[in-house]
N, C-alpha and C positions, 0 to 999 in steps of 0.2 A: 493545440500543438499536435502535429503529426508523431504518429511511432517512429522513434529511431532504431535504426538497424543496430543491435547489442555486438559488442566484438567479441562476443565470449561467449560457449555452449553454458547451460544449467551448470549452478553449482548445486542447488536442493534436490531431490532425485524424484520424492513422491511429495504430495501436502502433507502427508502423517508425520513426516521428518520436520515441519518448521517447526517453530519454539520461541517464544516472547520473551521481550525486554523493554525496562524503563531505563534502564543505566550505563547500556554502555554506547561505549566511545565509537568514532566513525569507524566504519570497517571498510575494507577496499570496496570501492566502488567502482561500474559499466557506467553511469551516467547520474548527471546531478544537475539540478535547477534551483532557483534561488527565487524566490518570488516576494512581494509587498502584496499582502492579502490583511484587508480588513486594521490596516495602521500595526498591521506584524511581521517579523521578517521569517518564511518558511522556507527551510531546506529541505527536499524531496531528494532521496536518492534511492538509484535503483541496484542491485547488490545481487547478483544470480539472477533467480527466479526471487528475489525476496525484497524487503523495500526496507527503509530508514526513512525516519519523518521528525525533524527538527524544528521547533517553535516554544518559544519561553522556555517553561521549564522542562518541558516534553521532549527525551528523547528515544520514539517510536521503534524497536526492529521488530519484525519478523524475516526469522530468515532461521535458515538451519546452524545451528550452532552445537559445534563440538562440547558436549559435557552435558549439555546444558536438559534440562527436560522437554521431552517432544512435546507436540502438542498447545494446539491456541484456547486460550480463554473463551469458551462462548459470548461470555458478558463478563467485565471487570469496571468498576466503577469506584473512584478514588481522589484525593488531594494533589496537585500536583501546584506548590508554591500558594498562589493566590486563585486558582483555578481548577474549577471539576473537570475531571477526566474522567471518559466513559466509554467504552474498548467494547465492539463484538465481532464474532468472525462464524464463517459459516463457512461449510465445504457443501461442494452439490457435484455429487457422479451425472454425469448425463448420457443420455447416446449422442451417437456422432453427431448427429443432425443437429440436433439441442445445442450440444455442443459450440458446434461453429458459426450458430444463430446467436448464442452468448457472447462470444471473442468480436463478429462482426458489430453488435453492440456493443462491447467494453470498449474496440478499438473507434467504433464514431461517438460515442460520449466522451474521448479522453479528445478527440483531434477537435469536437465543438467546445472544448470546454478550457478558458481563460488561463486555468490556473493547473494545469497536469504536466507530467511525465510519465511517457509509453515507451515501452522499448518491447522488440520483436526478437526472439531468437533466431541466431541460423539453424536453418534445417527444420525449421517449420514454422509457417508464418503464423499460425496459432499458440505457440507457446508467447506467451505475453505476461508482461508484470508493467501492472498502470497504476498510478496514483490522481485524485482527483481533490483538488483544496477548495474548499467554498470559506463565504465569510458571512453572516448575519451582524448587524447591529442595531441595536435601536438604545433609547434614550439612556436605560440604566444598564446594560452589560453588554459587551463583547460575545460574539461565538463563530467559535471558527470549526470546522468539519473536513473533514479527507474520507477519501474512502480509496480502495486500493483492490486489483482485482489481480491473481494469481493464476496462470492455467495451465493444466498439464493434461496435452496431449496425448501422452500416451497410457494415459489412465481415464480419458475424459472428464477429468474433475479440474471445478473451480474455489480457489480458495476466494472469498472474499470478505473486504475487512468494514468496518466501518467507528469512526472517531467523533467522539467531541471535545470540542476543550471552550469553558467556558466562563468567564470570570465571573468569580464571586463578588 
């Protein structure tokens, strides 16, 4: 799926400001997809610069969130219903160059890839927030995977997230 043009400048300001969640409820959203991945039904949605990711019991934000504590989990690894969940996320400052060598890869891995939603902010075609859903199965368990990439330009840094959810 190609990047859609976002109707709405950044609501998160820097990466230091996003903040994790298992629990809540849909927040307004710029853009949302619906997809059958793997005999699951996943809701991708894109929310400022920040993302929500819906499936079984999993309901995914990063995003900046008033109150709430800054800051992503490196690694979080957990129950979720009948299903392990396993959360990392990672920031990387770059130079420019680096930089926009990253975005032009996040935005053709989201536009090759089956199962995504990209969206581009105005006023810079490098500010971007993607989502990527993969599925694995074989004979004894289900797994499914997202991964999601954050960029802010005017810091040069990339937040990027990566998920599993996998039945027990």
């Amino acid at each position: 799926m190609h990047a859609l043009s976002l109707p709405a400048p950044y609501l998160d300001t820097a990466a230091d400001q996003l903040c994790f969640s298992l629990d809540l409820p849909e927040r307004p959203s710029l853009a949302e997809r619906e997809v059958l991945v793997g005999g699951m039904s996943v809701r991708m949605r894109l929310l400022g610069a920040s993302h929500q990711v819906f499936v079984g019991p999993v309901r995914e934000t990063v995003a900046c969130l008033p109150g709430a504590d800054r800051g992503l989990p490196a690694r979080l690894t957990g129950q979720q219903g009948d299903w392990t969940y396993d959360f990392g996320a990672t920031t990387a400052r770059l130079d420019p160059r680096e930089f926009s060598a990253q975005v032009a890869g996040i935005l053709g891995r989201a536009a090759e890839a089956e199962h995504s939603l990209c969206g581009v902010f105005p006023g810079s075609p490098e500010a971007v927030t993607a989502v990527v859903v993969e599925a694995s199965e074989n004979a004894c368990r289900t797994r499914l995977s997202w991964r999601t990439w954050h960029t802010y330009p005017q810091d040069g840094q990339i937040v990027s997230t990566h998920t599993t959810l996998e039945a027990r």
